[in-house]
N, C-alpha and C positions, 0 to 999 in steps of 0.2 A: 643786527642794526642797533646804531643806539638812539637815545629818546630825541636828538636833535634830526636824524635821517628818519625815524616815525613822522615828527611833526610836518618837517617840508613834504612827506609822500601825501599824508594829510589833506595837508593846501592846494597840493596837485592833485590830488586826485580827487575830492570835492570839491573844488573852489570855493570854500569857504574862508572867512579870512582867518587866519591867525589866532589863535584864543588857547594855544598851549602853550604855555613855556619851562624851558627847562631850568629848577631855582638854585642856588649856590648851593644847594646839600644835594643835588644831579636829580632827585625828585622832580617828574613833570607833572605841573599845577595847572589849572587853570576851569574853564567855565562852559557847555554846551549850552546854549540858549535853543530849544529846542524847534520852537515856535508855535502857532496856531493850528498846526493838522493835526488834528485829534484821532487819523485814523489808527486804526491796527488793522493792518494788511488779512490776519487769521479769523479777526473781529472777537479774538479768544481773550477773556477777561486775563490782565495784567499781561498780555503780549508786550511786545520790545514796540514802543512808538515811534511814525514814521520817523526814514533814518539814520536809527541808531545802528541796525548793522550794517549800513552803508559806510557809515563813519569807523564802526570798530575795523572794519575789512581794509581799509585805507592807511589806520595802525598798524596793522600785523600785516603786510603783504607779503613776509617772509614765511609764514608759515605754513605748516604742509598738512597736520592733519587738525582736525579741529572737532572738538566734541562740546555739544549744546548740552550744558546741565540744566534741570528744570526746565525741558525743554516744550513741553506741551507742542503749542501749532506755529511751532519755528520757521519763518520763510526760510529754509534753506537753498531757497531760489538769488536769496540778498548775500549770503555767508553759505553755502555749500560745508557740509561736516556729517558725524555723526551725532545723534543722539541718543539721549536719555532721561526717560520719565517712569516715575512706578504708576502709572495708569497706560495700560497695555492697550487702551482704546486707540491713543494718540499713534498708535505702530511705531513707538520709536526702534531703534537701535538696537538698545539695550533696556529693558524692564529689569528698572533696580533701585533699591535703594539708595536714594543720594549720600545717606550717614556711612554706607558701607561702599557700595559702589565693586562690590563682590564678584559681579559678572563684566566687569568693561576691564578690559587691557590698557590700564592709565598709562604704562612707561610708550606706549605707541601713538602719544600724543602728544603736542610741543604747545597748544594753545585751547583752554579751556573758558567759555563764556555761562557764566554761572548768572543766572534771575530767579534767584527764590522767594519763595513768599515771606511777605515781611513782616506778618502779625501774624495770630490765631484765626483773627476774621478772615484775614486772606486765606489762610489753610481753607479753612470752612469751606469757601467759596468752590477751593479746587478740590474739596471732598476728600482731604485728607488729613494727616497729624503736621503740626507745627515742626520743622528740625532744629539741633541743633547745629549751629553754627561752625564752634568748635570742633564738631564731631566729624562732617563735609571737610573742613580744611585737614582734617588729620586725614580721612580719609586719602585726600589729594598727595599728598604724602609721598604715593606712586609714584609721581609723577616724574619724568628725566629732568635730569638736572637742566634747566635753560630755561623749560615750558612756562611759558605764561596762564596765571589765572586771572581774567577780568570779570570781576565781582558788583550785581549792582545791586544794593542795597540800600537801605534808609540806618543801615549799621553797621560799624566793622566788625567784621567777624573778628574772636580773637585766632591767631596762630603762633605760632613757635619759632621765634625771630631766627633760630637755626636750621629752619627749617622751607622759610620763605621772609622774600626782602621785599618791600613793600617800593616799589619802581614808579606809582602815577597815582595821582590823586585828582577826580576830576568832578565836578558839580554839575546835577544835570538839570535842568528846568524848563519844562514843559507850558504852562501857561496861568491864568488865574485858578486858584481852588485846583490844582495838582499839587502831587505831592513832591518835596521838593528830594531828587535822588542821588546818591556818590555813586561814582566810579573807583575802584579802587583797584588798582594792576597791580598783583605779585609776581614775581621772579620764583622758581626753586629753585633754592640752593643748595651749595654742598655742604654738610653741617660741621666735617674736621675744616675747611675750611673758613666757613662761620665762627667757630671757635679759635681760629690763630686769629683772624681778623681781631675778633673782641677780645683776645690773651694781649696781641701788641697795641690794641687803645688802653687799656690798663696801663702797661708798660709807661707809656709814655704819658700818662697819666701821671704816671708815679716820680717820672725822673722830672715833671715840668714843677710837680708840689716838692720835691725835693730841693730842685735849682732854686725854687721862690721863697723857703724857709732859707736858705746859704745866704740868697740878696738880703732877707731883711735882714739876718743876723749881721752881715756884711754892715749896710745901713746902720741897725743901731749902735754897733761899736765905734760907726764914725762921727755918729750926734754925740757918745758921750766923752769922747775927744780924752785928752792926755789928763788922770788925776796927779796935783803934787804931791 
């Protein structure tokens, strides 16, 4: 599917109105207004507030298997998948580490939904150590070429643009005194591909600075006209 057949499944399938678009770089933009229901379904501190995977599921209808990272007390009731949490209490899935992600089968998954914590204090909270970032995305690395990661954070994680393409950018907002959150959809990709891609913008890079040194040369030999 691509981001304009996401969007209208979207609309159909929530009725909600229109609030993504797809912008002249194919990037889909735009804005969740969340609204007033303060609840969390698990009542689990930093759970997914009502909706949102109601909404992401509406997104992705194409996919087939689906792994909850950070996943604590996931409605898997709204989004069906597997998970993963390093507190064994929650029975996820897989008890593992997010930075490493050592014990989960990443290539047999097309669609990962990642909610980490987003300070120290949040760690705290979940009675654990702060991740990196960086280290999750490399992780994901696994992942088959096509699989989507949606990422929600108050950060971009950094990654390795040869390694994933960043497809959706989305703003989420809750209500007063919330904190205000991104969405951020990657693609993986293939990285000899990544790299012809970015060989041939170079290229043409080069032949447009080329062509534009010839005109002006062109140009000022015809301002300074015939010497007698």
């Amino acid at each position: 599917m691509n981001w304009e057949d996401r969007i209208n499944n979207y609309v159909r399938e929530t009725g909600f109105p229109k609030c993504l678009f797809v912008g002249a770089d194919g990037r889909a933009v735009g804005t969740w207004i969340m609204g007033n229901d303060y609840r969390v379904k698990s009542e689990y501190y930093g759970g997914y507030p009502a909706g949102y995977l109601r909404r992401m599921r509406a997104l992705f209808p194409d996919k087939r298997r689906t792994l909850h990272l950070f996943s604590g007390k996931v409605d898997l009731a709204a989004f069906p998948g597997d998970t993963v949490d390093i507190n064994h209490e929650f029975a996820p899935t897989y008890v593992d580490d997010a930075q490493t992600l050592a014990r989960v089968p990443l290539e047999e998954y097309d669609l990962v939904l990642a909610d980490p914590p987003y300070s120290v204090e949040d760690a705290e909270r979940y009675q654990t150590t702060m991740i990196k970032r960086n280290v999750v995305m490399r992780a994901l690395q696994r992942l088959p070429i096509g699989a989507h990661v949606v990422w929600l954070d108050q950060v971009l994680p950094m990654y390795r643009k040869d390694a994933f393409h960043q497809e959706a950018v989305i703003g989420m907002v809750k209500s007063t005194n919330h904190r205000f959150r991104v969405i951020t959809v990657f693609e993986r990709r293939d990285a000899a591909i990544s790299h012809n891609v970015a060989a041939a913008a170079k290229r043409r890079e080069a032949n447009r600075l080329a062509k534009a040194v010839q005109e002006r040369s062109r140009l000022n030999a015809l301002c300074a006209g015939p010497r007698d």
